[in-house]
N, C-alpha and C positions, 0 to 999 in steps of 0.2 A: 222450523224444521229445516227451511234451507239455510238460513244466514246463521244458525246457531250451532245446531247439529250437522250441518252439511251433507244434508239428505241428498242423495240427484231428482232431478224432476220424475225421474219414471217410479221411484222409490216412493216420492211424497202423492204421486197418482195411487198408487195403489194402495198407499195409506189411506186417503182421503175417500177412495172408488171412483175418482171423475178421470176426465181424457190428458193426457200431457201436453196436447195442446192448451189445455185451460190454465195448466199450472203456469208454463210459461209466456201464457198471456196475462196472467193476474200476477206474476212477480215484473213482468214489464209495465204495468201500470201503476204499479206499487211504486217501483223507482222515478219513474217518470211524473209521479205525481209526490213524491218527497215521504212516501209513508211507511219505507220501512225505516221501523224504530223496534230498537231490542232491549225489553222489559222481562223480568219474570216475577209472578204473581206465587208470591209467599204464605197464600191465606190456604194452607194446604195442612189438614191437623196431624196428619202423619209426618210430618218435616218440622214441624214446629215442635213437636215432640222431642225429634230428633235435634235439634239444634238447641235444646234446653239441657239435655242429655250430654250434650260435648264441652255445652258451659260449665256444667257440673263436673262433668268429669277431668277436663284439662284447667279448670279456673279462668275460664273466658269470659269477657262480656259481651261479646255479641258471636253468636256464630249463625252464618248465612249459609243454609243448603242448599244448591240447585238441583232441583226434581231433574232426571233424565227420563227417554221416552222411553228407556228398555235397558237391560243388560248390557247391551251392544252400543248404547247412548255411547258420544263422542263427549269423555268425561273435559277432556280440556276446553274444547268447547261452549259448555253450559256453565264451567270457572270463569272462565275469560268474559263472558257476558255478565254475570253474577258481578261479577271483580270492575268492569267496566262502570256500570250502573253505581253501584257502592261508591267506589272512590270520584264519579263526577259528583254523586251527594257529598263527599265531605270537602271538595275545594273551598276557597274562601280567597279573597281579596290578604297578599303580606301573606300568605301562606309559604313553608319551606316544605318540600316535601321530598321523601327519597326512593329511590326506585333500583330493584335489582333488576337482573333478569334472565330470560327462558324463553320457552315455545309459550306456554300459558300467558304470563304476563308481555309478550310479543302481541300475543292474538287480544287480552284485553282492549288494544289501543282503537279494535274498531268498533268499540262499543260505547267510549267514551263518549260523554255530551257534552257540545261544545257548547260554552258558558264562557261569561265575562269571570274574570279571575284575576284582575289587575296585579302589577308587581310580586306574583306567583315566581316561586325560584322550585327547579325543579333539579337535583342530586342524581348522578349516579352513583351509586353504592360497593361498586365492582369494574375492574379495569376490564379488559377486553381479550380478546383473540386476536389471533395472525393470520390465521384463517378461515373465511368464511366462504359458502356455496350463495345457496340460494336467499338466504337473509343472513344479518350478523344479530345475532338475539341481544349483542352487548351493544346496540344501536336502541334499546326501549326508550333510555329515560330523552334521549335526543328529541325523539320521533314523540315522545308525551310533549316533551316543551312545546313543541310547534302546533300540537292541536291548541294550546293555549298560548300562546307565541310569549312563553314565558323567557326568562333566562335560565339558562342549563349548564350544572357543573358536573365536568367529566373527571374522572381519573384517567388518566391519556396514559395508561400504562399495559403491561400485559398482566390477566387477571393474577396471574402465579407469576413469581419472578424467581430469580436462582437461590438468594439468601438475602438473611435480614439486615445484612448490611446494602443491598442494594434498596430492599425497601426502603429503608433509615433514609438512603440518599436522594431516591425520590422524592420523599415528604418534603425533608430539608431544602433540598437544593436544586430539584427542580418544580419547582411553583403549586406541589398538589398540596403542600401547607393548608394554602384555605381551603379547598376543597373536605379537607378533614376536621380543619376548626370548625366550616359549615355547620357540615354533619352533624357533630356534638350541639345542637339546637335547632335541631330539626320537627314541626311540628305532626310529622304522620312517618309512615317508614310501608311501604310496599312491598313484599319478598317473594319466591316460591321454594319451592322446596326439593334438590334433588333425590333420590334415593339410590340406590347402591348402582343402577342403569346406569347413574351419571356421572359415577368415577369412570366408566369406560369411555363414557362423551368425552369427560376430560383429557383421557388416554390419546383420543381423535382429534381433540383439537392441539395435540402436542401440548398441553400443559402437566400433566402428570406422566411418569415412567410409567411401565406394567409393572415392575418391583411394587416402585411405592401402593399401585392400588391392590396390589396383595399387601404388603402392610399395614394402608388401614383397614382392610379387612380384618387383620390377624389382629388388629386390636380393638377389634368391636364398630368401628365405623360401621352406620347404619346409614346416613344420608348427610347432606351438603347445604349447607344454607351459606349462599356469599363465598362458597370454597371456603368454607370456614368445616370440619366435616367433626361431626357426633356421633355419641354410642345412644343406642336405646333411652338412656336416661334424659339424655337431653347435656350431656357432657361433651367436650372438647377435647377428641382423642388427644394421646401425646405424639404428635410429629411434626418434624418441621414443619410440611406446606401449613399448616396453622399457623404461622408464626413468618409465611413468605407469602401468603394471600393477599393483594393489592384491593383490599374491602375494607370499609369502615368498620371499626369494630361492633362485634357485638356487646357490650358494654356502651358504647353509645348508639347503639338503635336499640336500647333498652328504655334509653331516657325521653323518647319520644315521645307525646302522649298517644298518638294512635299507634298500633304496632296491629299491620295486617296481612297476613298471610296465606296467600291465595296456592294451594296445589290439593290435586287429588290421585286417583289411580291406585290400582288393585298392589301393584310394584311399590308403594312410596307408603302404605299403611303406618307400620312402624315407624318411617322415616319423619312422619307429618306428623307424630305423635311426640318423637323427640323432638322434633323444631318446636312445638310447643313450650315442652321443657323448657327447652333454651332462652327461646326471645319471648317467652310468656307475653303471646300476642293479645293487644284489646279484643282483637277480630280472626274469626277463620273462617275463610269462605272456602269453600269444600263441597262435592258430589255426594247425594242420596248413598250410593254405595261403598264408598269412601267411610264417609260418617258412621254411619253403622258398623262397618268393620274395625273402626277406630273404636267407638263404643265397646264393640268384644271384645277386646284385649285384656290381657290376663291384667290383673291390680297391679 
């Protein structure tokens, strides 16, 4: 309740019925004696339902729902732990793995379990921003290497760049060559998924015009995976920034064997259903509410 959902102590007092003195004497003992750890328990027959339902429906093989406590449940939250858990189980010793990123997959990194992972190489998938506040979300896959004190390959560039001739020259000529042969032999691939909220993000971080994100709009763009941006189908609208996104392609995070993708939210429904489409991920880790709503969607 507090480390996952981010209840306040008088919040989780009144949940419980006990004193907020207690709360925050038993989360002070928790820390100081090493035992918070964040798990969630799957043996739930209403989710299992539900996650047999989204395999069916999208051609998934594995999809992980996190139960939330309520409506009002902190959906990123309960992903980012789900997603943390999950991807410390598939580490492995010569592992390549690649990593986009967001708030969701930002927040997974504290859920991570630190394990031996020897000669682990860990990708970023997406260049960066020029501006950042209070965290740079394009700082994930950095910040994963070092819970594993792996080696990490950046794209050191800005995530959207002017035109395809500057990307061309990046590749070429200045050094992200390997960074993208990497890529193309990558054995896991980690992504989230924005939805139409996050053409404005992009707006904010100065990589997109307001023009252009009326234009993807006017051409069906539903959501964003890597600034790579989609219709409902799981297609690749037509416009430039597709073709000036400083991201690995989607065609090689296709050929990964694991392909997992962690987003949820009432705003990204359609958006999580076409990233589906798209990267026909092995895995979707995804909120109770979420899932369902994806479930209803028209055929």
């Amino acid at each position: 309740m507090y480390y996952v959902e981010e209840m306040t102590q008088s919040a989780i007092a009144d949940a419980l019925g006990i004193g907020r003195i207690t709360v925050v004497r038993l989360l002070a003992e928790a820390r100081s004696m090493s035992d918070v750890r964040i798990s969630l328990s799957r043996d739930i027959s209403d989710l299992a339902g539900l996650e047999i339902a989204l395999q069916k429906r999208f051609g998934i093989v594995e999809a992980v729902v996190a139960p939330l406590s309520g409506v009002a449940g902190d959906v990123r939250a309960v992903i980012a732990a789900a997603a943390g858990e999950y991807v410390s189980r598939l580490l492995r010793p010569d592992m390549k793995i690649g990593l986009g990123w967001g708030e969701t997959l930002s927040r997974m990194l504290g859920y991570l379990e630190e394990k031996a992972a020897p000669r682990l190489s860990v990708v970023s998938l997406l260049g960066g921003i020029l501006r950042a506040r209070a965290a740079n979300p394009a700082e994930c896959a950095w910040q994963f290497s070092r819970v594993y004190m792996a080696d990490c390959y950046m794209l050191a560039a800005p995530a959207i760049v002017d035109s395809r001739d500057t990307k061309r020259a990046l590749i070429e000529r200045c050094g992200l060559g390997e960074v993208y042969e990497l890529a193309g032999s990558l054995d896991a691939v980690v992504v989230g998924v924005g939805g139409v909220n996050s053409f404005h993000i992009a707006r904010s971080y100065g990589l997109v015009s307001e023009q252009e994100v009326a234009e993807l709009m006017a051409r069906g763009a539903v959501g964003n995976m890597l600034y790579n941006f989609f219709d409902a189908d799981g297609c690749l609208v037509d416009h430039s920034i597709n073709g000036r996104a400083m991201s690995i392609p989607i065609e090689s995070l296709r050929k990964a064997p694991a392909r997992i993708i962690a987003a949820g939210g009432a705003d990204k429904v359609e958006a999580i259903a076409g990233a589906c489409r798209l990267l026909k991920p092995t895995t979707l880790i995804t909120d109770e509410v979420t899932g369902k709503a994806m479930v209803a969607l028209p055929a």
